[in-house]
MIGU-784892 format. One record per residue: residue in one letter; x, y negated, z of N, C-alpha, C, CB in turn. Coordinates in pm, whole numbers, plus 32768, in hexadecimal, padded with zeros to 4 digits. Glycine has a CB too. Layout:
<dogus>
AXYZXYZXYZXYZ ...
</dogus>
This chain:
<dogus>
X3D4647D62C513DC148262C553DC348882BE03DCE48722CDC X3E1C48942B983E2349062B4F3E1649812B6B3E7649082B24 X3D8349B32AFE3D7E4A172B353DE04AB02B4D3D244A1D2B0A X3E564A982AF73EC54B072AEA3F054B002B883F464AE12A5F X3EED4AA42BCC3F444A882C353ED14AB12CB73F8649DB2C2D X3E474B0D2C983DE44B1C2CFC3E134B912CFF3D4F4B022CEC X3DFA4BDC2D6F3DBF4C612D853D7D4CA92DD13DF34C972D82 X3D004CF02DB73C924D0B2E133CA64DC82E273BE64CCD2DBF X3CA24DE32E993CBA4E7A2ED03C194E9B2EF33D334E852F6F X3C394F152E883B834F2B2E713B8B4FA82EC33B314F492DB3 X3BE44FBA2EFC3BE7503B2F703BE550B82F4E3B7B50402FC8 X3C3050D82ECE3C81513C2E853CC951772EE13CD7510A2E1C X3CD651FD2EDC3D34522C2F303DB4526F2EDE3CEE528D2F8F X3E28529F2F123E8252D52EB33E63534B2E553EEA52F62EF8 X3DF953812E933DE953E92E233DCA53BE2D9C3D8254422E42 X3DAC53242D823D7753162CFA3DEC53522CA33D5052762CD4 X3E32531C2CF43EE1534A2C683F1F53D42C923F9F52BC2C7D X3ECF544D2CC33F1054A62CCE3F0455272C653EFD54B92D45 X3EB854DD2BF53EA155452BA63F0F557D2B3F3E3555212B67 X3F74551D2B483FE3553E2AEA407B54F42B683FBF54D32A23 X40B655592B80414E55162BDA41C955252BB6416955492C5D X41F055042BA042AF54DA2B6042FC54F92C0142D753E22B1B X431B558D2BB3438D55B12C18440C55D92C01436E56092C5E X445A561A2C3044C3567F2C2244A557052C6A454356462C58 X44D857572BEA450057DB2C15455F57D72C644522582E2BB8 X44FC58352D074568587F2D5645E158A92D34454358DE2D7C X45F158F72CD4466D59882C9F46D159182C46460E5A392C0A X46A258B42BEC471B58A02B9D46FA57FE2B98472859012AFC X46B257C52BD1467D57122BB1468057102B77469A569B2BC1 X463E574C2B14461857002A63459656A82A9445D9579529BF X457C563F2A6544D356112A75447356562A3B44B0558F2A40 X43FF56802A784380568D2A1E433856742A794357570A29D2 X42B156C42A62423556762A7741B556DA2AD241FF564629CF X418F56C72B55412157202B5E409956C32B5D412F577C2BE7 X404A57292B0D3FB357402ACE3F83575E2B203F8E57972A6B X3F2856D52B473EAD571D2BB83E2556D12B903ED256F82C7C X3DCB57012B193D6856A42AE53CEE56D42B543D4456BB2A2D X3C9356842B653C3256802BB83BBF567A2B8B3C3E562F2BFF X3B9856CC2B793B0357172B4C3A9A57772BC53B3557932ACB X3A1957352BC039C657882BE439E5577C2CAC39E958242B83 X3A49574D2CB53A5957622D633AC557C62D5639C057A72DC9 X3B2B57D72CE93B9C58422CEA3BE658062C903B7D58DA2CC5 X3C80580A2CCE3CDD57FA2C8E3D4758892C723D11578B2CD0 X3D53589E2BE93DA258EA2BA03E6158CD2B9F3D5B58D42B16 X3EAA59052C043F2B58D72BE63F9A590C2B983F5758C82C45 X3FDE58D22B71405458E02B1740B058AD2B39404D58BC2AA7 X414359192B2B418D58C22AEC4209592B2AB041B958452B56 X425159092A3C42AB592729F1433458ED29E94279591E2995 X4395594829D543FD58E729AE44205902295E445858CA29E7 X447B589E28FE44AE58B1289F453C58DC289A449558582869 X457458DF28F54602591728F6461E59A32915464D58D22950 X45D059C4298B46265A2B29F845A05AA8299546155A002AFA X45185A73298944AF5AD129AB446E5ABD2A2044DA5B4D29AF X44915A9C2A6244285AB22ADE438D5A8F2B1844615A852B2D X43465AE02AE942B65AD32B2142675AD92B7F42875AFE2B02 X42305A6D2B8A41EE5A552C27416A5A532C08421759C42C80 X40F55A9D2C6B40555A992C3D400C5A7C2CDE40165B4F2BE5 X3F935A412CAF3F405A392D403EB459F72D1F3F9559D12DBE X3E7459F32D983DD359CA2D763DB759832E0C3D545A6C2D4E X3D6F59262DF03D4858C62E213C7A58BF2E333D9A585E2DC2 X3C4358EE2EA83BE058F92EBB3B7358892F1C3BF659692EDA X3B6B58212EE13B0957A92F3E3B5F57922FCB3A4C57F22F70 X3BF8579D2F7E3C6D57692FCD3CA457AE30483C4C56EC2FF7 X3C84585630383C9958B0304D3D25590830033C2858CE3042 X3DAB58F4300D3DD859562FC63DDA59E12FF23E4359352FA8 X3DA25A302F8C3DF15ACD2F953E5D5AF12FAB3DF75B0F2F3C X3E3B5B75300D3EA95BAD30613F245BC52FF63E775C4230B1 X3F075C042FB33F6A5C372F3B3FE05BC32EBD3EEB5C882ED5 X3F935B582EEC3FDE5AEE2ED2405C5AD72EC03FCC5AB22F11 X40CF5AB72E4841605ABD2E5C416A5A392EAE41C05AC42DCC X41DA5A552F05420B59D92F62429A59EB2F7441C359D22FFA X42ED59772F1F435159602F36438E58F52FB14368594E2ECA X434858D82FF743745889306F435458B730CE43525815307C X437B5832313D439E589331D2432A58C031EB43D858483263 X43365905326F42CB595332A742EB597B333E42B559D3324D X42A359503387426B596E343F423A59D4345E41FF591E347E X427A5A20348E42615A8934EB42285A96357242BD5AB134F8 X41B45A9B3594418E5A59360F41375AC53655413F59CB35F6 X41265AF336CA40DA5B1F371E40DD5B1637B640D75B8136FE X40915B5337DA406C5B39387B402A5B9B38DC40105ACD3882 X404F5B90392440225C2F39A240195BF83A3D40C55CC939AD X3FF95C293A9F40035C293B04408D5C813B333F8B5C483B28 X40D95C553B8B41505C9B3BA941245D473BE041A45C373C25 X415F5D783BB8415E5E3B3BB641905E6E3C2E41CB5E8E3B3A X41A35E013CA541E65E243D3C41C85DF83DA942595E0C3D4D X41845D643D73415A5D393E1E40C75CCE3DC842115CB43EA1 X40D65CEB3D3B40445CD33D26403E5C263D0A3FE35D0B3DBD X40B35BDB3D0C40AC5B453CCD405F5B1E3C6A411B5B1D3C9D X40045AA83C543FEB5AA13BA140115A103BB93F305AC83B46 X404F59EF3B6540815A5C3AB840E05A693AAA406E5A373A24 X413A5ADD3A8341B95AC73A4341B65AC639C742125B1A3A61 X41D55A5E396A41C95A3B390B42275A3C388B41AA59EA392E X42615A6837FD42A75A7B37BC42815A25373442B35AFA37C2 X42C059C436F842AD595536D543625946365D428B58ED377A X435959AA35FA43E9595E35CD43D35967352B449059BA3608 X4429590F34EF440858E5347744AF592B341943E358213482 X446E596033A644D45983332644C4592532D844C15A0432D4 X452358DA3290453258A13231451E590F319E45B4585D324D X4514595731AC44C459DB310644BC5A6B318B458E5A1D3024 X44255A86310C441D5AEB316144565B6F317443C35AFB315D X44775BAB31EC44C75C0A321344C95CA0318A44875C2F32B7 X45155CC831A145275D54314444AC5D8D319E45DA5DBD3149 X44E45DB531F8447A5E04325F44885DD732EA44915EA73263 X44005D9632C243985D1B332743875D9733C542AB5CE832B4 X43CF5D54343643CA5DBD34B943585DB734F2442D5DA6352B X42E05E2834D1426B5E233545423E5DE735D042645E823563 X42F55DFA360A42A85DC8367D434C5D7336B9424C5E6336F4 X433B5D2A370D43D85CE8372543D45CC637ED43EB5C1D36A6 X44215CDE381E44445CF238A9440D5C4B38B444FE5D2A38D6 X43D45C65394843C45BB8398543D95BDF3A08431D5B553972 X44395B673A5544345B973ACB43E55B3E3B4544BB5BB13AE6 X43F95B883B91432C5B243BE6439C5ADE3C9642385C1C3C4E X435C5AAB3C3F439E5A023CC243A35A243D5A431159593CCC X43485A963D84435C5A8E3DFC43805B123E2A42F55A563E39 X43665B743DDE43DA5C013E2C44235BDE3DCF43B85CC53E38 X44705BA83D5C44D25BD43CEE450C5C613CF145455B793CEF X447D5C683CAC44835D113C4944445D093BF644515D9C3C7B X44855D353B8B44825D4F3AF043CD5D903ACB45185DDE3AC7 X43785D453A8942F75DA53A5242F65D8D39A942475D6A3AA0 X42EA5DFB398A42D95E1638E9425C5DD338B742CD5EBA38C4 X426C5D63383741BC5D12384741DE5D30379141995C1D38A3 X41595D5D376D41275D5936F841355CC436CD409E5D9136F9 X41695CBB3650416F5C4935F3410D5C5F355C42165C3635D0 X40F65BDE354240B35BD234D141025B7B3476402F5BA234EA X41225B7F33E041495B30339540DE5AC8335E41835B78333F X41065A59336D40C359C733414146597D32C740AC594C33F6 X40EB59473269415958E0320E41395883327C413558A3314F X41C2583B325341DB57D032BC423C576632394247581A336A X41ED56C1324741E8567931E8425F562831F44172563A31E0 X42535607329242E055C532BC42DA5537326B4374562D328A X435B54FD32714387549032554393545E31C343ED5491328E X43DA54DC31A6441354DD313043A954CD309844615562313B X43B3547C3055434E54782FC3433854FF2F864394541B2F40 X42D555482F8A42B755A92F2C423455C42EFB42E056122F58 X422455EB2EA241B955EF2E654147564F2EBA41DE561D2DDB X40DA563D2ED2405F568E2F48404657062F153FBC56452F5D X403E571F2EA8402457C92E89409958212EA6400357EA2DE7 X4101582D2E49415658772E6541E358422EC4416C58A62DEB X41F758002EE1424E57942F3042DF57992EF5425457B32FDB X42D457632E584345576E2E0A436056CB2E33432F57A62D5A X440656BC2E16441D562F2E4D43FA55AD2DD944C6562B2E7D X43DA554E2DF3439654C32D89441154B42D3B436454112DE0 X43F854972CB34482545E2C74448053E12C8A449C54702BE1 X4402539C2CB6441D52F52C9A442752972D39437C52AE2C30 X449052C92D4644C552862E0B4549525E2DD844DE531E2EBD X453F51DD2E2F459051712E3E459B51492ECD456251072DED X462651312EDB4631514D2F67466550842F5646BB51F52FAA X462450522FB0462D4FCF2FFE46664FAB306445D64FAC301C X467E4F1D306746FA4EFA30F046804F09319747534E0630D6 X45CA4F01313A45694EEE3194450E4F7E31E145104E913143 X455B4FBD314A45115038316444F350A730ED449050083198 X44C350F930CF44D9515E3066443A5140301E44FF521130AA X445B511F2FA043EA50DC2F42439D51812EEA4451504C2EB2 X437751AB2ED4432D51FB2E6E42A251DF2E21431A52692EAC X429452532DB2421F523F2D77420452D62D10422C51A62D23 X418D52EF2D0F418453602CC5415D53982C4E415D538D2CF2 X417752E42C09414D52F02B51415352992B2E40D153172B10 X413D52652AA0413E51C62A7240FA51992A88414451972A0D X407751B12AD63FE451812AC63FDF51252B793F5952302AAA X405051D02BD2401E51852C4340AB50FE2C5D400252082CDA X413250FC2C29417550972BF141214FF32BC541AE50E42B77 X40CB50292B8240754F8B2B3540404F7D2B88400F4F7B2AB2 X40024FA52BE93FB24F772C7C3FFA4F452CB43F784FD12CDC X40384F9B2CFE40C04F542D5540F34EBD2D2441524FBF2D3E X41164EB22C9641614E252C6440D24DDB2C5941CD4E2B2BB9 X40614E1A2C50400C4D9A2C543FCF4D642CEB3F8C4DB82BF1 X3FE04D9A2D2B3FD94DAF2DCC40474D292DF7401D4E6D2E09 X40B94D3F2DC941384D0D2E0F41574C772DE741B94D6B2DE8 X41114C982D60414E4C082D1940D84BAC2D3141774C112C5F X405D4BD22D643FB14B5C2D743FE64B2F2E043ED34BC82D82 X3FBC4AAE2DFE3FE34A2D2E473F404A2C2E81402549912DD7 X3EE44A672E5C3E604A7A2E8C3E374AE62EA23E0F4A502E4E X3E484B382F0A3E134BB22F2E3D984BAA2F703E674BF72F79 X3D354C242F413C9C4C0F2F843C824CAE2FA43C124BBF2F08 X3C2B4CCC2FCE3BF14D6A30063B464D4B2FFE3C2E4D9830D2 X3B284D9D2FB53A704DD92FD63A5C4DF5305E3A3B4E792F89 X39D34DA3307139864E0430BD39B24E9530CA390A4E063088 X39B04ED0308639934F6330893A1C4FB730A539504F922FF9 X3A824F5730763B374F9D30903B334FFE30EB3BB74F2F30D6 X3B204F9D312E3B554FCE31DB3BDA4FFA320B3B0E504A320B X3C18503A323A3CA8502232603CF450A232233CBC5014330B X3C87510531F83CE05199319E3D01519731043C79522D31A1 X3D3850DA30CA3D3350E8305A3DED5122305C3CF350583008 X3E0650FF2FD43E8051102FB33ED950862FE93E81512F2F18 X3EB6501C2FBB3E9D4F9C2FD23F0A4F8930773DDD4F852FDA X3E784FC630C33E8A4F9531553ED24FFC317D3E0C4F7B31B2 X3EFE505931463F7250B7318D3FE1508F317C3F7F513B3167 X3FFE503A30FE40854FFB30FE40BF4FC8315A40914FAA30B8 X4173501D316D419B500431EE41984F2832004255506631FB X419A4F1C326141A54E75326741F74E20323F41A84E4932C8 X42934E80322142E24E2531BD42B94E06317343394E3D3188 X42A44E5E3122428D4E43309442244DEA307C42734EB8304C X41AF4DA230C7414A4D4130B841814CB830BF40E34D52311B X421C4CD13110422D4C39313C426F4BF830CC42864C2231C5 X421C4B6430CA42594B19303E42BC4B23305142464A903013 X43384B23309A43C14AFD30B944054B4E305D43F14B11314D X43B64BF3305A43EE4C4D302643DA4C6B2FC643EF4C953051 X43964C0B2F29433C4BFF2ED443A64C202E5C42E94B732EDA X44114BE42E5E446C4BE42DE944C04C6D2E0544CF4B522DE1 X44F24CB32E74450E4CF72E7D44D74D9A2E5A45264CC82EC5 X444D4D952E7A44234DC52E4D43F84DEA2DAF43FF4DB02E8C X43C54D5D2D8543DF4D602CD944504D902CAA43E04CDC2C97 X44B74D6F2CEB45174DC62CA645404E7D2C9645784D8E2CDA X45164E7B2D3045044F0A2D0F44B04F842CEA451E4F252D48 X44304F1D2CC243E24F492C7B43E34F602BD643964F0A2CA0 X44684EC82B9244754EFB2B3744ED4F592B07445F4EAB2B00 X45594FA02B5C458A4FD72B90456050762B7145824F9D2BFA X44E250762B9F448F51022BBD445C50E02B234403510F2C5B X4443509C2B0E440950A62A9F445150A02A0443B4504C2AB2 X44B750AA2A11452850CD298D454E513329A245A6507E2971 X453F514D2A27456A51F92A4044FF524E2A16458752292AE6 X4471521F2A03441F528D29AE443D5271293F438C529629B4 X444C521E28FF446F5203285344C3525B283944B05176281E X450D528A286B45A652DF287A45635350281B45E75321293C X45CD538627A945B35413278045AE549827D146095427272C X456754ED27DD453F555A283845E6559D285E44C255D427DC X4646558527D046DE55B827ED472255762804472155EF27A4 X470554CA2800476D5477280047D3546E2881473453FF27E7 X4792549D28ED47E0546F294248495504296D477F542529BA X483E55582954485855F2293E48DF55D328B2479C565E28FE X48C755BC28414926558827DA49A155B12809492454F227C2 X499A551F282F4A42550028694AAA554A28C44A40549028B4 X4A3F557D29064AB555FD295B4ADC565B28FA4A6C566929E3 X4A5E56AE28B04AB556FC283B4B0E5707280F4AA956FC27EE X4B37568727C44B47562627694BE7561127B44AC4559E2766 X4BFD563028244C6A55F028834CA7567F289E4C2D558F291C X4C6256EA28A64C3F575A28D04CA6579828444B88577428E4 X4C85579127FA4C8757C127654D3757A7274A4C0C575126EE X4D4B571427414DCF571327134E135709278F4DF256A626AE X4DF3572D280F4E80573C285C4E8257F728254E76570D2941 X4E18584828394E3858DE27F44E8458CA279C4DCD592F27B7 X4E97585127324EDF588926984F6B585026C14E97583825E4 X4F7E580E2719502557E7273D5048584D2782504B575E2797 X500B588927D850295919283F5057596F27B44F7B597128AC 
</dogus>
């Protein structure tokens, strides 16, 4: 069999490609890029934009992030108490922001199932990863998602892109010993493995992948540009 058409899952996990991610800025969607090189058991983060300004910083400790960390995505508010009246456990407080609050509420009313009366329960803020594609350090959203008739396709660089198309397009798939089931590989949702869905996928892989070729302004341009001479007829 040709070997271009094999492919063996050496039980890589996604972090191999997380050292560089193709996103969009929160504030204005321009694309750029967060920097997270991996040295020593610490990753250093970045990221910049080129349009608005906006700077995002954080650190990454043997997969530990710091408290101080910028986080642009959602975030869970969650705590728990014994009821403050007849003594139930737990009343529990459990709710999610899509960005985080101006000013995050200490504590949020829960009411207890069996006297229904109101007890005040301390909350804690958690990032919360959710559904949605975003990048793991700062939870800025992926630029390279493609949304499918099967399901929502992503990827978080050119590097992890060439995996993916070499993954999709081998007619011979194999796994190490050693994989085991936490690769990148075997997390792939199950559409996307099935031959049925082979061409479809190629396509929107190359799809995602003219969209990184894209100039950092190109896709920004044209509104200007549209922007510009309806002002000069006004």
């Amino acid at each position: 069999m040709d070997a271009a058409l094999r492919h063996i899952d050496d039980g890589h996990g996604l972090w191999r490609y997380a050292d560089l991610i193709e996103v969009r800025c929160p504030r204005c969607a321009r694309p750029g890029l967060v920097r997270a090189p991996h040295e020593n058991g610490r990753r250093d983060i970045r990221f910049a934009c080129a349009g608005c300004g906006l700077h995002a910083a954080g650190e990454l400790r043997c997969g530990t992030p710091a408290a101080q960390n910028d986080w642009f995505g959602p975030v869970r508010l969650q705590g728990r108490r014994p009821c403050g009246y007849c003594g139930y456990q737990w009343l529990s407080v459990n709710r999610i922001y899509q960005h985080m609050p101006a000013s995050a509420p200490p504590r949020l009313a829960a009411r207890c199932p069996i006297c229904a009366r109101d007890s005040q329960v301390d909350t804690s803020v958690h990032r919360h990863r959710g559904n949605e594609p975003r990048d793991p350090y700062l939870g800025l959203p992926l630029r390279l998602i493609e949304p499918t008739r099967h399901g929502l396709a992503w990827a978080y660089n050119a590097q992890h892109l060439q995996e993916l198309r070499r993954y999709i397009i081998a007619t011979q798939r194999e796994r190490t010993r050693q994989a085991g089931n936490g690769s990148m590989i075997s997390r792939l949702p199950t559409w996307m493995k099935l031959a049925r869905h082979r061409t479809t996928m190629l396509k929107t892989l190359d799809r995602l992948g003219a969209r990184l070729l894209q100039d950092d302004g190109s896709e920004a341009a044209p509104i200007a540009t549209r922007r510009g001479r309806t002002a000069r007829r006004r």
